[in-house]
C-alpha positions, 0 to 999 in steps of 0.5 A: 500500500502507497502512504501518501501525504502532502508537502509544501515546497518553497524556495527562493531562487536568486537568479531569475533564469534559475527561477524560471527553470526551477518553476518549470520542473516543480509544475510537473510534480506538484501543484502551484499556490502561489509563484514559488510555493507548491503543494505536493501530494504523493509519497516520501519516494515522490517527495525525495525525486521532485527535489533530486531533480531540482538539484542540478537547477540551483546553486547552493550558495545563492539559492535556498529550498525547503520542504515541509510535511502537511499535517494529515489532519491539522488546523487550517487557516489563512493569514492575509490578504484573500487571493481571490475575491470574496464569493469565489472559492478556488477548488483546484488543491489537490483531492487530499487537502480539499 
Protein backbone atom coordinates (compact mmCIF):
# COMPACT_ATOMS: atom_id res chain seq x y z
CA UNK A 1 0.00 0.00 0.00
CA UNK A 2 1.38 3.58 -1.04
CA UNK A 3 1.43 6.00 2.02
CA UNK A 4 0.86 9.42 0.62
CA UNK A 5 0.69 12.54 2.28
CA UNK A 6 1.18 16.27 1.46
CA UNK A 7 4.32 18.59 1.46
CA UNK A 8 4.89 22.04 0.82
CA UNK A 9 7.59 23.01 -1.41
CA UNK A 10 9.12 26.57 -1.22
CA UNK A 11 12.39 28.18 -2.49
CA UNK A 12 13.63 31.45 -3.20
CA UNK A 13 15.85 31.43 -6.24
CA UNK A 14 18.08 34.28 -6.79
CA UNK A 15 18.83 34.09 -10.41
CA UNK A 16 15.74 34.67 -12.44
CA UNK A 17 16.60 32.21 -15.40
CA UNK A 18 17.30 29.94 -12.22
CA UNK A 19 13.51 30.91 -11.26
CA UNK A 20 12.23 30.17 -14.35
CA UNK A 21 13.62 26.61 -14.56
CA UNK A 22 13.38 25.56 -11.39
CA UNK A 23 9.43 26.72 -11.52
CA UNK A 24 9.00 24.79 -14.74
CA UNK A 25 10.49 21.45 -13.13
CA UNK A 26 8.05 21.83 -9.89
CA UNK A 27 4.81 22.41 -12.13
CA UNK A 28 5.42 18.76 -13.19
CA UNK A 29 5.34 17.40 -9.83
CA UNK A 30 3.18 19.36 -7.79
CA UNK A 31 0.56 21.99 -7.73
CA UNK A 32 1.41 25.67 -7.56
CA UNK A 33 -0.32 28.01 -4.67
CA UNK A 34 1.37 30.70 -5.24
CA UNK A 35 4.94 31.82 -7.71
CA UNK A 36 7.48 29.76 -5.91
CA UNK A 37 5.18 28.00 -3.09
CA UNK A 38 3.85 24.49 -4.38
CA UNK A 39 1.96 21.59 -2.60
CA UNK A 40 2.98 18.19 -3.50
CA UNK A 41 0.77 15.41 -2.97
CA UNK A 42 2.38 11.68 -3.07
CA UNK A 43 4.54 9.52 -1.30
CA UNK A 44 8.19 10.33 0.64
CA UNK A 45 9.77 8.45 -2.68
CA UNK A 46 7.86 11.24 -4.91
CA UNK A 47 8.80 13.89 -2.49
CA UNK A 48 12.68 12.51 -2.37
CA UNK A 49 12.59 12.92 -6.78
CA UNK A 50 10.97 16.08 -7.14
CA UNK A 51 13.84 17.62 -5.13
CA UNK A 52 16.72 15.22 -6.75
CA UNK A 53 15.57 16.89 -9.86
CA UNK A 54 15.55 20.15 -8.68
CA UNK A 55 19.23 19.50 -7.68
CA UNK A 56 21.21 20.36 -10.76
CA UNK A 57 18.84 23.52 -11.24
CA UNK A 58 20.47 25.52 -8.17
CA UNK A 59 23.25 26.82 -6.74
CA UNK A 60 23.51 26.13 -3.28
CA UNK A 61 25.26 29.16 -2.07
CA UNK A 62 22.66 31.66 -3.67
CA UNK A 63 19.52 29.53 -3.79
CA UNK A 64 17.65 28.32 -0.93
CA UNK A 65 14.83 25.29 -0.68
CA UNK A 66 12.58 23.80 1.82
CA UNK A 67 10.19 21.28 2.00
CA UNK A 68 7.71 20.55 4.93
CA UNK A 69 5.34 17.57 5.59
CA UNK A 70 1.47 18.87 5.75
CA UNK A 71 -0.23 17.52 8.69
CA UNK A 72 -2.90 14.78 7.70
CA UNK A 73 -5.37 16.42 10.00
CA UNK A 74 -4.48 19.73 11.22
CA UNK A 75 -5.90 23.45 11.59
CA UNK A 76 -6.37 25.24 8.59
CA UNK A 77 -6.07 28.87 8.43
CA UNK A 78 -5.06 31.72 6.03
CA UNK A 79 -3.36 34.59 7.11
CA UNK A 80 -3.58 37.84 4.81
CA UNK A 81 -4.67 39.00 2.35
CA UNK A 82 -7.74 36.97 0.08
CA UNK A 83 -6.26 35.98 -3.46
CA UNK A 84 -9.31 35.72 -4.88
CA UNK A 85 -12.24 37.85 -4.49
CA UNK A 86 -14.95 37.31 -1.59
CA UNK A 87 -17.90 34.74 -3.05
CA UNK A 88 -15.07 32.83 -5.23
CA UNK A 89 -13.58 29.59 -3.72
CA UNK A 90 -10.78 28.06 -5.93
CA UNK A 91 -11.08 24.08 -5.68
CA UNK A 92 -8.12 23.07 -7.99
CA UNK A 93 -5.89 21.53 -4.48
CA UNK A 94 -5.16 18.55 -4.87
CA UNK A 95 -8.27 15.96 -3.61
CA UNK A 96 -6.10 15.08 -0.19
CA UNK A 97 -6.11 18.52 1.03
CA UNK A 98 -9.67 19.66 -0.31
Amino acid sequence: MRSERAFVIGYDIASPRRLGRVHREMRKHATPIEYSIFVLVGSERAKESCLERMRPLLKADEDDVRCYPLPSRGFQARIGRASLPEGIQWTGLPAALA
